[in-house]
C-alpha positions in Angstrom: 55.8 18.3 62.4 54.9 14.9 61.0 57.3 12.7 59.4 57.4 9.6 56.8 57.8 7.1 60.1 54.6 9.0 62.0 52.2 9.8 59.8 49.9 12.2 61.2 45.5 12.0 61.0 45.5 14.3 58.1 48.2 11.5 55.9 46.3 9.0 57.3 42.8 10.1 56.0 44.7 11.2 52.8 45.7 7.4 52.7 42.4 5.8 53.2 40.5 7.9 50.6 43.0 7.0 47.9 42.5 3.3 49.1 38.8 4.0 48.7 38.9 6.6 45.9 38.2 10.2 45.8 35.3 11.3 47.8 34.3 7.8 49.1 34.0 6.4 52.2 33.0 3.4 54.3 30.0 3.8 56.2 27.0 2.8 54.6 28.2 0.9 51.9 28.7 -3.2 51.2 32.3 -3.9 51.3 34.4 -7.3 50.6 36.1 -8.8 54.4 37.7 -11.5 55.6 37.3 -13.4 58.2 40.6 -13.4 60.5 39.0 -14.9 63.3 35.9 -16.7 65.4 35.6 -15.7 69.1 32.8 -17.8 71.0 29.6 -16.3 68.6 31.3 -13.8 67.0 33.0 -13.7 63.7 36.2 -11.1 63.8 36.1 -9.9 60.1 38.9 -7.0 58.3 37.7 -4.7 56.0 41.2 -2.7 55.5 40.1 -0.6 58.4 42.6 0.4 61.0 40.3 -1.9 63.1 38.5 -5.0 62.6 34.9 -5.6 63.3 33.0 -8.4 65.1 29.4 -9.7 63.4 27.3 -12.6 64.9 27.8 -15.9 63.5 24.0 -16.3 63.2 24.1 -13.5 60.8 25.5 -16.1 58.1 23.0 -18.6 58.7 20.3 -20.0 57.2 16.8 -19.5 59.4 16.8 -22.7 61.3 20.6 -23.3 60.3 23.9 -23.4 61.8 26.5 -21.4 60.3 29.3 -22.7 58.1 31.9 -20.1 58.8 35.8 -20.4 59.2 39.0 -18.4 59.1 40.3 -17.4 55.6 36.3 -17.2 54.3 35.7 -14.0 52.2 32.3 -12.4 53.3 30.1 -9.7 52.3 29.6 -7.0 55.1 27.6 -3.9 55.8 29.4 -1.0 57.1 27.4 1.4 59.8 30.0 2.9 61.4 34.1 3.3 60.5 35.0 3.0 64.2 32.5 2.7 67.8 33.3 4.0 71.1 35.9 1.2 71.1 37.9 1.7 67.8 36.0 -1.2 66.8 34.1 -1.1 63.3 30.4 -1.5 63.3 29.8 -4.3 60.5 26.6 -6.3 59.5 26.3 -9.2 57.4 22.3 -8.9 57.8 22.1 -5.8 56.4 24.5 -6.6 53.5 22.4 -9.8 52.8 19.6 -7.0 53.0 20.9 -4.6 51.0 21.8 -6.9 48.3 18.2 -8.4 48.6 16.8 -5.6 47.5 18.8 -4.8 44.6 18.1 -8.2 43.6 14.1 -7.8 44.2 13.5 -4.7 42.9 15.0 -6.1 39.3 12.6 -9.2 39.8 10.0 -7.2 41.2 10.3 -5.4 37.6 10.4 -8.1 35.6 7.2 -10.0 37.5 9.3 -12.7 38.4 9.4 -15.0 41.2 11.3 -15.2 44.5 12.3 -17.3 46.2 11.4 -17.4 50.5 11.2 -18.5 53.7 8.3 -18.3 56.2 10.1 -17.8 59.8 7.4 -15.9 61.6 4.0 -14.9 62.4 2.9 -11.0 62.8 -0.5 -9.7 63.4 -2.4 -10.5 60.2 0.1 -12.4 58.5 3.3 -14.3 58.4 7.0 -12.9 57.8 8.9 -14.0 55.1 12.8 -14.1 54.4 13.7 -13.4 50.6 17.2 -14.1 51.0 17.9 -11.3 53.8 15.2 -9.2 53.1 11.7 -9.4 55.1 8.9 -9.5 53.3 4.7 -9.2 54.9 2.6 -12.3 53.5 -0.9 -11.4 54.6 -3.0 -14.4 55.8 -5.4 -14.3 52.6 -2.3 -14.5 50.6 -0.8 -17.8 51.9 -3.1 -20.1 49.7 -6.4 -20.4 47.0 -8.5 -22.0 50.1 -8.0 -20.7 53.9 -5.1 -22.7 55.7 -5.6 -23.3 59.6 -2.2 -24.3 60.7 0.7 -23.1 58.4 3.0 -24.8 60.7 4.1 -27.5 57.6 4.8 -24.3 55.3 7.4 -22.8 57.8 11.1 -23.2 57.3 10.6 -24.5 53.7 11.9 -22.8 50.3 9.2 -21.7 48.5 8.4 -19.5 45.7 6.6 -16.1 46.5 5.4 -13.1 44.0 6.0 -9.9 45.2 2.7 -7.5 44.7 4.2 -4.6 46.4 7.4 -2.7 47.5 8.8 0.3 48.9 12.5 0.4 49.3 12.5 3.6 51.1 10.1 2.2 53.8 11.9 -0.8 53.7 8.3 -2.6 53.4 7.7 -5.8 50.7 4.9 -7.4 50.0 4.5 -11.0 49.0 1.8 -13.7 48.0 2.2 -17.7 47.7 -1.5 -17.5 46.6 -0.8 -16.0 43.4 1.7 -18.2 42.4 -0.2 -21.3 43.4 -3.4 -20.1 41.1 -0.9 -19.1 38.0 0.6 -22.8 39.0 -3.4 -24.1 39.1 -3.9 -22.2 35.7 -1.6 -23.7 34.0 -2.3 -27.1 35.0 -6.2 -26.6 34.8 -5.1 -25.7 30.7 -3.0 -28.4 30.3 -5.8 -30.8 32.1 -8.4 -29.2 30.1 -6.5 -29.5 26.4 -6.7 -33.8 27.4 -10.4 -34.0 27.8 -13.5 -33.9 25.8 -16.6 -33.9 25.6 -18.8 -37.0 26.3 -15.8 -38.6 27.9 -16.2 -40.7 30.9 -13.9 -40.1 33.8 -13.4 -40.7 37.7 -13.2 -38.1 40.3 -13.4 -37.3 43.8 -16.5 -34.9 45.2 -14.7 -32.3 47.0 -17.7 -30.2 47.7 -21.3 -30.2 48.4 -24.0 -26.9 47.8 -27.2 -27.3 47.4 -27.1 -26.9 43.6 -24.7 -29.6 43.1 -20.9 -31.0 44.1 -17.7 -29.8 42.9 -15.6 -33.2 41.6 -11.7 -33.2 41.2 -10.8 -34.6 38.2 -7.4 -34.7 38.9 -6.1 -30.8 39.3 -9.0 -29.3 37.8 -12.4 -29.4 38.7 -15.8 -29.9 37.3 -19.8 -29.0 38.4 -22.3 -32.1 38.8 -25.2 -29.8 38.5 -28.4 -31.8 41.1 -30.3 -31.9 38.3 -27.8 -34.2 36.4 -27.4 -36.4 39.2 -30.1 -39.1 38.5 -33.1 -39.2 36.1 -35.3 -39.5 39.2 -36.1 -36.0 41.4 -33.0 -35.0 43.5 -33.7 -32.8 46.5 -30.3 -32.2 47.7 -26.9 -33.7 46.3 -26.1 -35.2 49.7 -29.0 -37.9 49.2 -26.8 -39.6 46.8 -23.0 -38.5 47.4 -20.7 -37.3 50.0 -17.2 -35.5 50.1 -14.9 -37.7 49.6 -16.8 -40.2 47.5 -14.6 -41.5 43.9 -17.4 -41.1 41.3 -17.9 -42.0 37.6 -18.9 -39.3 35.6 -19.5 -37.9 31.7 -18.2 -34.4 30.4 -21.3 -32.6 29.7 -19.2 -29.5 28.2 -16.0 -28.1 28.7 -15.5 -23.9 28.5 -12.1 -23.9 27.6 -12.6 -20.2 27.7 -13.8 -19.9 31.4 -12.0 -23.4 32.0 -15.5 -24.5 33.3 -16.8 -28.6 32.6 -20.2 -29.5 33.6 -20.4 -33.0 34.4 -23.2 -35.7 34.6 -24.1 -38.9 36.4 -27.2 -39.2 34.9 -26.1 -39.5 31.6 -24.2 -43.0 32.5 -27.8 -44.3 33.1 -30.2 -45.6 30.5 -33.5 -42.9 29.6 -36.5 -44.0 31.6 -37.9 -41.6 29.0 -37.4 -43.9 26.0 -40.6 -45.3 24.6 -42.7 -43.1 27.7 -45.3 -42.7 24.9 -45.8 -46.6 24.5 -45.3 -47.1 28.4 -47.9 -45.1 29.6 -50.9 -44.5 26.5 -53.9 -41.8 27.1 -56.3 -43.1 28.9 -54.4 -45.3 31.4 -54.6 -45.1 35.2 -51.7 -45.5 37.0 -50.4 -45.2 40.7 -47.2 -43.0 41.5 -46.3 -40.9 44.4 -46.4 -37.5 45.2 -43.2 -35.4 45.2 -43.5 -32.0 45.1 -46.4 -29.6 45.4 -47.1 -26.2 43.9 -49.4 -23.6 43.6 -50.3 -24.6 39.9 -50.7 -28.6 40.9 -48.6 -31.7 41.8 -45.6 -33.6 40.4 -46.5 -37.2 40.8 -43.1 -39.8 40.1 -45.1 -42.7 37.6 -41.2 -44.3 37.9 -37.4 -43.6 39.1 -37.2 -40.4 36.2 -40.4 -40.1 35.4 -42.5 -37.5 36.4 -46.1 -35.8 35.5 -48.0 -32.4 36.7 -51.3 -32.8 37.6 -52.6 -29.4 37.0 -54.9 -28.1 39.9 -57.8 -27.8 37.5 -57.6 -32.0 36.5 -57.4 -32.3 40.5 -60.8 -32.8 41.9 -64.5 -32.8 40.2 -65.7 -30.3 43.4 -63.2 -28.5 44.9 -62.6 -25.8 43.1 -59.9 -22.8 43.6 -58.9 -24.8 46.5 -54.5 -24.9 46.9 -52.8 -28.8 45.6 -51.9 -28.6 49.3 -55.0 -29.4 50.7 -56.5 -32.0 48.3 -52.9 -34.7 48.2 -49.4 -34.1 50.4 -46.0 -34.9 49.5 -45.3 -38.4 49.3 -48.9 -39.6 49.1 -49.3 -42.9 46.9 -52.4 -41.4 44.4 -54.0 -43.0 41.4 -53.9 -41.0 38.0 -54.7 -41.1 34.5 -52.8 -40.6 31.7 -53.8 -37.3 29.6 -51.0 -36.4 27.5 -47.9 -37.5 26.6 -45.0 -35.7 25.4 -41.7 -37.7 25.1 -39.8 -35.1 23.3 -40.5 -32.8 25.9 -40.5 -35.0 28.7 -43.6 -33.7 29.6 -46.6 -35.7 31.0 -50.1 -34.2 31.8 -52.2 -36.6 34.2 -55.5 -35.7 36.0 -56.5 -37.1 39.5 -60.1 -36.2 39.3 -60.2 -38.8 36.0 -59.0 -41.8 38.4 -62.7 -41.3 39.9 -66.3 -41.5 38.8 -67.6 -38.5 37.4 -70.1 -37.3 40.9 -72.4 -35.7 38.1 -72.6 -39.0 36.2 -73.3 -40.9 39.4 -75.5 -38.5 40.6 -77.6 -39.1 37.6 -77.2 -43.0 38.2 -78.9 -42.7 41.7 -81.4 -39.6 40.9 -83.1 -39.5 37.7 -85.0 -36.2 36.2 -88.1 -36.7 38.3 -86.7 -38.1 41.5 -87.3 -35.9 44.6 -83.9 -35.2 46.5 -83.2 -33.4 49.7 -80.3 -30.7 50.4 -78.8 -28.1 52.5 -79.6 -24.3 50.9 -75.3 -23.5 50.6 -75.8 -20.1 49.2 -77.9 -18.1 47.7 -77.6 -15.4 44.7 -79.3 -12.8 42.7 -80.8 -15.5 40.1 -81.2 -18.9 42.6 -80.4 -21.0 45.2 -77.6 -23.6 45.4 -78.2 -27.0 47.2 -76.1 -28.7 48.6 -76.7 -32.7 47.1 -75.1 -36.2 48.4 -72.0 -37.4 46.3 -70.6 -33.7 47.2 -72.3 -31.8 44.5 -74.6 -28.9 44.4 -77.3 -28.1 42.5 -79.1 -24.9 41.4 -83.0 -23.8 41.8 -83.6 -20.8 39.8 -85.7 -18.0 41.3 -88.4 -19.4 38.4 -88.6 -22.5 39.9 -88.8 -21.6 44.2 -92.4 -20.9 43.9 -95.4 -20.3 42.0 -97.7 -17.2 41.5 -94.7 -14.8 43.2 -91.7 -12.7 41.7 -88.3 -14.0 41.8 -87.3 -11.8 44.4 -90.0 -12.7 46.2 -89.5 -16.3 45.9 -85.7 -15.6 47.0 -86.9 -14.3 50.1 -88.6 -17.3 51.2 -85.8 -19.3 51.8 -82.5 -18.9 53.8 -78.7 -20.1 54.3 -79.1 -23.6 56.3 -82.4 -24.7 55.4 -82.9 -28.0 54.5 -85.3 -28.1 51.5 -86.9 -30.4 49.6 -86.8 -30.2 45.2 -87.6 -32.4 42.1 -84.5 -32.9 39.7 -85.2 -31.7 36.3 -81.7 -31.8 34.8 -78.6 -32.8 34.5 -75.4 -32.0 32.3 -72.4 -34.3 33.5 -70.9 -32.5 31.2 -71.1 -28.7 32.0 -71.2 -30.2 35.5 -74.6 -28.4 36.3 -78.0 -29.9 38.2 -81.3 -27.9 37.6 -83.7 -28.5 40.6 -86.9 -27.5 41.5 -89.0 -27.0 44.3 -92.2 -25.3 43.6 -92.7 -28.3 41.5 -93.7 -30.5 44.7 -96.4 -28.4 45.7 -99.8 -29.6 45.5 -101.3 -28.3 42.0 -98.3 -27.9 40.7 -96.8 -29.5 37.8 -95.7 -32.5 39.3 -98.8 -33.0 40.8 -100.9 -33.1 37.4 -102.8 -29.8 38.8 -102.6 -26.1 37.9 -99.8 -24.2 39.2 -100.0 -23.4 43.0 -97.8 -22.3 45.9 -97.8 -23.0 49.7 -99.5 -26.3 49.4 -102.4 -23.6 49.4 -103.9 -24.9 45.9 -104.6 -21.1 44.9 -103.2 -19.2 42.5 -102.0 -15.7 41.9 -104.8 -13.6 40.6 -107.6 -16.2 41.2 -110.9 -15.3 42.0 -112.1 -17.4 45.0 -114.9 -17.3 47.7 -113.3 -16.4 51.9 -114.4 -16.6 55.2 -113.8 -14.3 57.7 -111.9 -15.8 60.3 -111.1 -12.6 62.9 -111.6 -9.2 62.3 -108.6 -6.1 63.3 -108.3 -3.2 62.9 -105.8 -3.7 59.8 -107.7 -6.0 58.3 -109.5 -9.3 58.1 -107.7 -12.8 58.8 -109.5 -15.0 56.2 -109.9 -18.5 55.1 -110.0 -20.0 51.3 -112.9 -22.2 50.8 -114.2 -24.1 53.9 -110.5 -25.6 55.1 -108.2 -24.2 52.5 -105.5 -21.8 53.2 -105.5 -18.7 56.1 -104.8 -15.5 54.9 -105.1 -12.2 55.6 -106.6 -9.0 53.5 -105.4 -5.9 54.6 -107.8 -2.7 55.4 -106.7 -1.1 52.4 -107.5 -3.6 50.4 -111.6 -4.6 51.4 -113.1 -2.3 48.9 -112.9 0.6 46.4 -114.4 3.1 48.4 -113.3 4.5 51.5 -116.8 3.3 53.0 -115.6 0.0 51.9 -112.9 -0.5 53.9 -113.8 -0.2 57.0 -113.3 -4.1 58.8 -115.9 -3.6 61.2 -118.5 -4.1 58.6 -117.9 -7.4 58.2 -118.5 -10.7 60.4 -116.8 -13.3 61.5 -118.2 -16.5 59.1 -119.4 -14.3 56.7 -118.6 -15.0 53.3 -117.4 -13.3 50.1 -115.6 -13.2 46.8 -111.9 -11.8 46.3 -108.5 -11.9 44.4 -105.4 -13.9 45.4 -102.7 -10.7 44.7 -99.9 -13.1 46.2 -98.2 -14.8 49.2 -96.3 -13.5 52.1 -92.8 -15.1 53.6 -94.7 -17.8 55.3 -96.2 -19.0 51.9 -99.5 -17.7 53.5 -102.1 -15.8 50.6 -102.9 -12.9 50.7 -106.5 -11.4 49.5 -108.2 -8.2 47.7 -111.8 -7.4 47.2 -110.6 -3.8 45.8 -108.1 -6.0 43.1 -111.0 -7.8 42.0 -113.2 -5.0 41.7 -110.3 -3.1 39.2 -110.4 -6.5 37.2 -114.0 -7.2 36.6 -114.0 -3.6 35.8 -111.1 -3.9 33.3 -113.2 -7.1 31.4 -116.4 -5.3 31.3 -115.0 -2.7 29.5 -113.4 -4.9 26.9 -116.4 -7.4 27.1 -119.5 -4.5 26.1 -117.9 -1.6 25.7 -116.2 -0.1 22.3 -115.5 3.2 21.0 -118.5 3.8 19.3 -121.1 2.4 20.9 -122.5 5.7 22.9 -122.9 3.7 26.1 -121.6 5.4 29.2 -119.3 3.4 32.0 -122.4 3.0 34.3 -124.2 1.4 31.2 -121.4 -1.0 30.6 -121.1 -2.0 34.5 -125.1 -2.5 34.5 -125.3 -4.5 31.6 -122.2 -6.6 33.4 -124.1 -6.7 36.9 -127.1 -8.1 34.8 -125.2 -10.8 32.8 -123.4 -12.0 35.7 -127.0 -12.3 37.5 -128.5 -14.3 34.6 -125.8 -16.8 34.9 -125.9 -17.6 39.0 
């Protein structure tokens, strides 16, 4: 039976929840202590339990910190447990810290606002982070804008943090210093931005180098110096001219206060090479500059520091044609130009490399006259001529017409190959269509250069000329003849000794005998060949139009008799 002086469990309990309140308890709640005692690392705290509870002193310090604890301090303190295997409570000040952390958070966490940390540790991937008892994950991408090797100087220093993500439940929190540095950069890159203007001049520090330019500091914001706004004068890579590191002077080109981008210049704190180009460099002038870039449409050639003009590939050489800029100048070759247009507006200058030389077509005229015999390599031949290769590096052209007399074009093609070195008359020349018209049947003896009738071979004959033959050797396709008494060997074939079957028969004839027949043309060797049957055909054809007509009554052996007996009367 339990009395007023010995109060049983049941009063006891009864006691503690009206203490507490109705249907409260200790355990698992943050509850006001004080602190009755320290005992080597231990704090002894009450909580107006029936026992006290011991916590670790480091618990109310700082990271890195000692703690500044004494008896009489009120304290904040977790209860686990009322009472341990020892009657002891189970108390944490880590875990009230903790627990009061994340009330605090999760109302700044709402808000966007910014906490306040410490970095104390590294994890895999990251670093831990102490918001004021609770630990927070700061992934390694998150620590700052650019990557940070050692974060050693960032540890055990307050620092503000934004938390992007937290689960109370899983007790996980999520933090970056990254944002709040860039929000930080924002706000100064606005505030930089709002001060300057366009056209202003301002130093800065080159920070980085790509090969389109350098990024320059310009005190907490920064600005593009694009390669092509380096110098007037070609810039191959930004490093020819600056390094990291290096203070600079530059313009603001223009400023995007809507992407916070400037484009800056260096060039533009020089003077314009391009001022008064057109007076500096007139049409017509030849001037020497250097080679600096090659294409596949011609060549950049620097006339000055800043100024540079395109020789196209068609103003490049008089003779090569369709040939790459590559293989007629290289880079950084000292050339001589001239001037062909100027466009200062444009910045533009058209100059020709061919023009800084004497026209070969003009000096080939100079050396060989209309008339004057020249001597060339056959380079190619085509459906219509031949093309000869000529000294000075030009070629000229000998039509089909003009290979050789008393034969067809095709034949005359045929008598000449690739690699033969021939002999021709000139018998034009147009410098300015660039085009030599040679000849080469025009040397042959007869021919028109000789002051004779046309001929072919050197032979003297001509193509359908009636001429007396010796029979040199008899086959059996034919007879190997010769024109007069030492003119030109030939040949007449079987088919060809007579009208009549009889006719052609070559053992009829004799060697030394002599006869009349027809030059019908001359083989690949230029050698003539005969016909007694063509000859026959064309006395035949002018007897007819000599004595015969349509109403005369006389029959064709009439007509051939009266022929026969004119051409006896003459001889």
């Amino acid at each position: 039976m339990a009395t007023a002086a010995n109060p049983t469990r049941d009063d006891f309990a009864a006691l503690l929840n009206q203490t507490l309140g109705e249907g409260e308890g200790f355990e698992g709640r943050v509850v006001k202590g004080t602190v009755t005692g320290i005992e080597n690392d231990l704090a002894v705290i009450d909580v107006g339990l029936k026992s006290e509870g011991r916590v670790p002193l480091r618990e109310f310090a700082a990271p890195g910190q000692k703690a500044d604890l004494k008896v009489g301090d009120e304290v904040e303190v977790y209860v686990d447990r009322v009472e341990n295997i020892h009657g002891e409570a189970m108390l944490s000040r880590d875990r009230a810290r903790r627990e009061a952390a994340w009330d605090k958070l999760e109302g700044e966490f709402g808000e966007g606002k910014r906490v306040e940390g410490v970095i104390f540790g590294r994890v895999k991937g990251g670093f831990t982070v102490d918001l004021n008892g609770a630990v927070a994950f700061l992934p390694g991408s998150q620590v700052d804008i650019r990557p940070v090797r050692d974060v050693t100087p960032l540890m055990d220093i307050p620092q503000p943090f934004q938390i992007l993500k937290m689960d109370r439940r899983r007790g996980n929190i999520v933090v970056s210093r990254r944002a709040v540095l860039e929000e930080t950069r924002a706000e100064q890159r606005s505030g930089l931005i709002q001060s300057l203007a366009e056209g202003q001049v301002i130093e800065g520090v080159v920070k980085n180098i790509t090969d389109y330019g350098a990024f320059v500091d310009l005190g907490g914001i920064d600005g593009l110096l694009h390669v092509t706004d380096l110098s007037y004068k070609r810039v191959g890579h930004p490093n020819e001219m600056i390094n990291i590191g290096d203070v600079v002077k530059v313009q603001i080109i223009r400023i995007n206060k809507d992407t916070q981008r400037i484009s800056l210049g260096m060039k533009q704190l020089e003077s314009d090479p391009w001022e008064g180009a057109g007076a500096k460099y007139p049409i017509g002038g030849k001037f020497t500059g250097r080679v600096t870039n090659i294409t596949e449409y011609g060549a950049f050639v620097e006339l000055e520091p800043g100024i540079e003009g395109l020789v196209h590939v068609s103003e490049m050489s008089w003779t090569k044609k369709n040939v790459h800029p590559g293989k007629i100048v290289s880079t950084s070759q000292e050339v001589d130009v001239v001037i062909l247009e100027v466009d200062a507006d444009k910045r533009r200058i058209s100059l020709g490399l061919k023009q800084a030389v004497n026209n070969p077509w003009e000096s080939f005229a100079e050396r060989h006259p209309i008339g004057s015999t020249v001597e060339g390599e056959v380079k190619n031949a085509t459906e219509f001529g031949l093309f000869i290769g000529l000294d000075g590096d030009v070629d000229g052209m000998v039509h089909m017409s003009d290979i050789a007399w008393g034969v067809s074009g095709e034949e005359a093609l045929a008598l000449h190959h690739k690699g033969e070195t021939v002999k021709a008359i000139v018998l034009d020349i147009d410098s300015e269509k660039e085009r030599i018209s040679l000849g080469i049947k025009q040397l042959e003896r007869g021919g028109v250069a000789a002051g004779g009738a046309a001929s072919t071979g050197g032979s003297g004959l001509n193509k359908n000329a009636v001429t007396t033959i010796t029979v040199m050797a008899i086959t059996d396709g034919g007879l190997e003849v010769q024109a007069g008494d030492d003119g030109a060997i030939g040949f007449i074939k079987r088919g060809d000794l007579g009208r009549d079957r009889d006719e052609q028969r070559p053992e009829r004839f004799q060697v030394g005998q002599k006869f009349d027949a027809m030059v019908t043309g001359f083989d690949r060797s230029k050698k003539p060949t005969f016909s007694v049957k063509a000859m026959q055909i064309a006395e035949e054809k002018q007897a007819v139009a000599q004595y015969g007509s349509s109403d005369s009554g006389a029959s064709l052996g009439d007509i051939l008799g009266a022929a026969l007996k004119a051409k006896g009367d003459a001889s």
